[in-house]
C-alpha positions as CSV (number, residue, x, y, z in Angstrom):
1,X,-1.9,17.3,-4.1
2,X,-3.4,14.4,-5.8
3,X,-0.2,12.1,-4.7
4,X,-0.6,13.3,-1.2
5,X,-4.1,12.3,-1.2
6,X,-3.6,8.8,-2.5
7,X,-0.6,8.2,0.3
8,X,-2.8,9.3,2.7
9,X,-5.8,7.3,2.0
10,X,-3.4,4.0,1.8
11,X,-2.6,5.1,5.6
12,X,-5.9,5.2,6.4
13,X,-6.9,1.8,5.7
14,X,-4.1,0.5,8.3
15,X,-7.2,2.2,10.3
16,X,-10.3,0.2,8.4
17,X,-8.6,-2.7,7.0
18,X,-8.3,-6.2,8.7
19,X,-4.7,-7.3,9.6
20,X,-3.9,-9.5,6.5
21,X,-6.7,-9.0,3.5
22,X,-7.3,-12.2,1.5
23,X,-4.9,-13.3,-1.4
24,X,-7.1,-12.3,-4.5
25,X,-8.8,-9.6,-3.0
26,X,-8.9,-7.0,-6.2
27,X,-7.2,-3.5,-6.2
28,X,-8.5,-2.0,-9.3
29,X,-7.8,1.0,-8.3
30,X,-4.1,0.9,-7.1
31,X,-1.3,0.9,-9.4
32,X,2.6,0.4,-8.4
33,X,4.6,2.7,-10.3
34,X,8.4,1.7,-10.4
35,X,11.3,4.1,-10.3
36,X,14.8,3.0,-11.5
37,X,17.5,4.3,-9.2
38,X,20.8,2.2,-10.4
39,X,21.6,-0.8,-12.4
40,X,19.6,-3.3,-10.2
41,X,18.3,-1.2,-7.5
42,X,14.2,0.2,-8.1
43,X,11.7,1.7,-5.9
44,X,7.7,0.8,-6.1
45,X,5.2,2.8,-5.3
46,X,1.7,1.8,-4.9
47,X,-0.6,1.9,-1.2
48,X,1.7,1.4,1.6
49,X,4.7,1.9,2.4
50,X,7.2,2.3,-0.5
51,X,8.8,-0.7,-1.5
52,X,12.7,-1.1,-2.3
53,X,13.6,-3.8,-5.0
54,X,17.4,-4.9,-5.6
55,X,17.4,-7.4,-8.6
56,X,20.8,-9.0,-9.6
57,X,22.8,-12.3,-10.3
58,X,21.9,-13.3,-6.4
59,X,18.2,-13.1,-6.7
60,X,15.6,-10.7,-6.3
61,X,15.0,-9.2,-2.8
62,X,12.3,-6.8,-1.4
63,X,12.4,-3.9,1.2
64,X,8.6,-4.5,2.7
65,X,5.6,-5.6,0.6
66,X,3.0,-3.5,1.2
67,X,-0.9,-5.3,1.8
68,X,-2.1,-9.0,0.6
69,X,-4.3,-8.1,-2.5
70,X,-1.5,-6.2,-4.2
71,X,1.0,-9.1,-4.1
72,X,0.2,-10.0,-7.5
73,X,0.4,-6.3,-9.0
74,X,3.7,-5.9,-7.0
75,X,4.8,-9.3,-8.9
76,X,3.9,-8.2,-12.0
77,X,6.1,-5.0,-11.8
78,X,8.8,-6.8,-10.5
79,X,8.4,-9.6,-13.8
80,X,9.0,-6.3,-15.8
81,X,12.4,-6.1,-14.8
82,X,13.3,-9.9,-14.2
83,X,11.2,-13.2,-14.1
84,X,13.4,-14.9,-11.2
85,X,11.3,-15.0,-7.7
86,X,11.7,-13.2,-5.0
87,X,13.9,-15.0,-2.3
88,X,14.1,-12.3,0.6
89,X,11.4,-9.6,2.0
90,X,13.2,-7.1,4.8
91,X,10.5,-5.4,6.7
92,X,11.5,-2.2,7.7
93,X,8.8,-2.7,10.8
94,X,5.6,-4.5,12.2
95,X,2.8,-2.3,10.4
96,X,0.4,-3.9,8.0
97,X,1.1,-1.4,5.2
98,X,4.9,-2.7,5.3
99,X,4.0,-6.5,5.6
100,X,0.9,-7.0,4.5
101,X,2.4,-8.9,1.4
102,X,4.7,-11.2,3.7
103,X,2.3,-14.6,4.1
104,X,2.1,-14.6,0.5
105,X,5.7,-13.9,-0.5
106,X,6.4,-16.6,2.4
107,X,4.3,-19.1,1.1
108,X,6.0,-18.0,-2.8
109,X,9.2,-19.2,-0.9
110,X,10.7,-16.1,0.4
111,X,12.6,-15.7,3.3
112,X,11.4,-13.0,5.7
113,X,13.6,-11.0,7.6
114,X,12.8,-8.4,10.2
115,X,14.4,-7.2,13.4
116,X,13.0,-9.5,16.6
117,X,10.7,-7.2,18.0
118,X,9.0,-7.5,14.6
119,X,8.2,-10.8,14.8
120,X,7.5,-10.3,18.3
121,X,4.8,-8.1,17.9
122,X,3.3,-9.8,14.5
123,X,2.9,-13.2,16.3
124,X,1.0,-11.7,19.1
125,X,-2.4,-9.5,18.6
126,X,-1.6,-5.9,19.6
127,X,-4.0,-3.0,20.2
128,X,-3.4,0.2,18.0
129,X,-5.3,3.3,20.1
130,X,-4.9,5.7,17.1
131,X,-6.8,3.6,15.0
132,X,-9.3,2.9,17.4
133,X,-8.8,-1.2,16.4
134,X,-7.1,-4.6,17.8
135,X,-4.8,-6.2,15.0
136,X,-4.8,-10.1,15.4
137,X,-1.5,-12.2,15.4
138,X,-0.8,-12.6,11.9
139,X,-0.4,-16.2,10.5
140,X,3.0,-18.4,10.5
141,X,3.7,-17.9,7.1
142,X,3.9,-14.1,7.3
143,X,6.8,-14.0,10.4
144,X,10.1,-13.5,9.7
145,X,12.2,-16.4,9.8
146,X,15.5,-14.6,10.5
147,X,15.9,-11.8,13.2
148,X,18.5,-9.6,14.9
149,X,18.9,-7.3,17.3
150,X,21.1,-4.3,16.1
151,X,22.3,-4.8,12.9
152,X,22.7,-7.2,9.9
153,X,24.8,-7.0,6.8
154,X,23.4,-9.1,3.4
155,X,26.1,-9.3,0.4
156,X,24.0,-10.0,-2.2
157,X,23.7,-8.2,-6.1
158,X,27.1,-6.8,-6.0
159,X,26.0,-4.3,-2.9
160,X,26.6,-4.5,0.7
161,X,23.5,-4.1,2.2
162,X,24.0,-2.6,5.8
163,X,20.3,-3.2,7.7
164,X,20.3,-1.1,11.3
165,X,17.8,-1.2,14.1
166,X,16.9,2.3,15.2
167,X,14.9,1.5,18.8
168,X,12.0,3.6,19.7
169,X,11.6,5.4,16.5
170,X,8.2,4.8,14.7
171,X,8.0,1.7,16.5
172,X,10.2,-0.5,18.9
173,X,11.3,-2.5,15.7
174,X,12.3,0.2,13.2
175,X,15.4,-0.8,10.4
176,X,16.8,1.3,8.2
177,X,18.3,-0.1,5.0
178,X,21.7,1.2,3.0
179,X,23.6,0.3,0.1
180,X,26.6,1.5,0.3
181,X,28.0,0.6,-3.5
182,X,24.7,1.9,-4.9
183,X,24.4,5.2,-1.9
184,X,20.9,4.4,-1.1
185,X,19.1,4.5,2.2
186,X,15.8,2.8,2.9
187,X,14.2,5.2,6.0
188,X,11.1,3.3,6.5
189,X,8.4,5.0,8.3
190,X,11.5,6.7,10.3
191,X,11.1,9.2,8.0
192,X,7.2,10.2,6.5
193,X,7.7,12.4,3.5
194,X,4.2,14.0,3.3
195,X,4.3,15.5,6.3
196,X,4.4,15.0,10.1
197,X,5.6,11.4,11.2
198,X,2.9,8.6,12.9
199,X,4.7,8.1,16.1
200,X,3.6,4.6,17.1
201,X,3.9,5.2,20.6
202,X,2.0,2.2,21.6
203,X,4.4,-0.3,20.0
204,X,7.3,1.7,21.7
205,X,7.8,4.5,19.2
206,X,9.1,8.0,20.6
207,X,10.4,11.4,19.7
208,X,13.8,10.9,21.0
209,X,14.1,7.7,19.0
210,X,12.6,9.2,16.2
211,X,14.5,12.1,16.1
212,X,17.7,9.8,16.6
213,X,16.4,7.3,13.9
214,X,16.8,10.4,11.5
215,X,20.0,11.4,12.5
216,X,21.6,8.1,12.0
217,X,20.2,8.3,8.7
218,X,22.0,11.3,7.9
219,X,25.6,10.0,9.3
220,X,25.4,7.4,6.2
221,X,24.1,9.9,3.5
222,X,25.9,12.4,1.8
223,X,24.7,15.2,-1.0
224,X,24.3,12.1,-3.6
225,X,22.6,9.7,-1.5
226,X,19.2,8.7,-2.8
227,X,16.6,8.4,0.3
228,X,13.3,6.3,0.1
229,X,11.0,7.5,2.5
230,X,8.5,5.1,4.2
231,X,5.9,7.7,2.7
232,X,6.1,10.5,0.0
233,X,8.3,10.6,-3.1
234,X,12.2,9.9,-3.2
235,X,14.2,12.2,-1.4
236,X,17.7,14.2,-0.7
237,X,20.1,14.0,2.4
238,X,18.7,18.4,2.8
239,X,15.5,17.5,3.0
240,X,16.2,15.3,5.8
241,X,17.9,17.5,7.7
242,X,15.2,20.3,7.6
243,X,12.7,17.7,8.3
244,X,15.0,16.7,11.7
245,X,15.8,20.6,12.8
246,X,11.9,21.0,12.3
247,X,10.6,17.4,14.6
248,X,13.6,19.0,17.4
249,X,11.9,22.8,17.2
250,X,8.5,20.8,17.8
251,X,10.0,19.1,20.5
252,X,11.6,21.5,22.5
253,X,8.6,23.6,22.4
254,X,6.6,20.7,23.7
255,X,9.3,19.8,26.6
256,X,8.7,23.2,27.8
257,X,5.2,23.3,28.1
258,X,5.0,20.0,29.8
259,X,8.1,21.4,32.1
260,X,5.9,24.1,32.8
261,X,3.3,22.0,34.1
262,X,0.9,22.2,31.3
263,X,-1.6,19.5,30.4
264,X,-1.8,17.5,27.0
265,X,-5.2,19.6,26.5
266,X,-3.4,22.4,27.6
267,X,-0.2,22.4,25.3
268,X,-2.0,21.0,22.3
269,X,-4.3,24.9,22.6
270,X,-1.1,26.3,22.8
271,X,0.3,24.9,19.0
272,X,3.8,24.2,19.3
273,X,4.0,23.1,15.9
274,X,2.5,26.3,14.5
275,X,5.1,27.7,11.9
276,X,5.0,24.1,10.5
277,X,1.3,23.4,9.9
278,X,0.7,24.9,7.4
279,X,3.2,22.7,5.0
280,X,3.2,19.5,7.4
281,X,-0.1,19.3,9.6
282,X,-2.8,18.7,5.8
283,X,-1.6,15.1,5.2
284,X,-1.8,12.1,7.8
285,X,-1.1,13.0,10.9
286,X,-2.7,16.7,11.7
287,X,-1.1,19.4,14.3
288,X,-3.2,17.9,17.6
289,X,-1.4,14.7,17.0
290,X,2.1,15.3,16.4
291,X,2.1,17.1,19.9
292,X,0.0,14.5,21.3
293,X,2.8,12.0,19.9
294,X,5.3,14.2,21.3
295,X,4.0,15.0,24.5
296,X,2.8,11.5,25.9
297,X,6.7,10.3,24.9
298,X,8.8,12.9,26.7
């Protein structure tokens, strides 16, 4: 419960946070715990999105960085496990929990890679309804550099490194990461561990993309495939799949109240998500959401 908490509350301050907090900004109170999951690949946990860390002969790279002020606590787990810099930062999407770190780790030197709707949206100020707040255009040295459109491969630390966009998922700019030598797959926030997903439906995000973000996630795992959430603690390839057959029963339960002419008022008093509140609907994103996420995308 405690974990769940602390995830939570590092979602929350995309809500009362400014875009980019300043370099130096202290985080007593956050620590990034590292999880070793082959010979050179790690996740970190700490507040954000959960970072993935392949170290090896070709550098050090990173799979988001999380906010600003906890660049130098993310650097100082990484110096635990090698001293060389970091030379690439993948962002898995636009959010501030998964690049606040980028100016900093641009300015260190790294190159920042995202898909183009990514930079897109970061170099332009964009309005996020849910959280009530505008997010400014964030500064030069925080864009990615290098963008595609549907996929990118990176041969680097003795791993192939297969980087996939997944459109209209959380967002209109979603990646999802695997390694095929090692058999790990970054999800990003195309798959939220603690509960129900935040469907970003004003930066393009939908269920149907969502939902298909998930299952193209599970055509690259198997049974051994280790999965890093965007949110929550590592997890399995059956996991995912319950989490899927439970966003399509949702979904389908939705569709046919807004079929049948119901309105969003109307269908969230009805609680399509019922049987599934009561493990999914505490954390984040409550029961009135989820079918408001679902709703105003179908």
């Amino acid at each position: 419960m405690i974990k769940t908490l602390s995830l939570v509350a590092g979602l929350l301050v995309m809500a009362a946070a400014p875009k980019v907090m300043a370099h130096g900004e202290e985080q007593p109170e956050v620590t990034i715990k590292t999880q070793q999951l082959s010979d050179g690949l790690y996740v970190l946990f700490g507040q954000g999105g959960n970072i993935g860390l392949s170290v090896g002969d070709d550098g050090v790279y990173l799979i988001d960085d999380q906010y600003a002020p906890l660049t130098d606590k993310i650097n100082h787990a990484i110096d635990k496990i090698t001293e060389e810099p970091v030379k690439f930062v993948i962002n898995t999407h636009w959010h501030g929990d998964h690049t606040g770190g980028n100016e900093n780790f641009g300015e260190a030197g790294a190159t920042i890679i995202a898909h183009d709707n990514v930079r897109k949206r970061m170099a332009s100020d964009q309005v996020m309804e849910f959280f009530g707040r505008e997010v400014p255009a964030s500064p030069d040295a925080a864009l990615p550099v290098l963008t595609f459109d549907s996929e990118l491969s990176l041969h680097l630390n003795d791993d192939d490194m297969r980087v996939y966009h997944v459109a209209n998922a959380h967002t209109d700019g979603d990646a999802i990461i695997y390694f095929e030598s090692d058999n790990v797959l970054h999800m990003g926030d195309t798959y939220f561990k603690i509960g129900y997903p935040f469907i970003d439906t004003d930066s393009g995000g939908s269920i149907d993309g969502y939902i298909a973000a998930l299952e193209k996630g599970l055509t690259l795992a198997d049974d051994k495939t280790q999965i890093i959430p965007g949110h929550g603690q590592m997890a399995t390839k059956a996991e995912m799949v319950k989490y899927v057959a439970m966003l399509k029963d949702i979904r389908g339960n939705v569709a046919e109240l807004k079929d049948g002419g119901k309105s969003l008022e109307e269908t969230i008093a009805a609680k399509p998500s019922a049987k599934y509140d009561e493990k999914n609907g505490q954390a984040f994103i409550k029961p009135d959401q989820i079918v408001t996420f679902i709703y105003k995308s179908l």
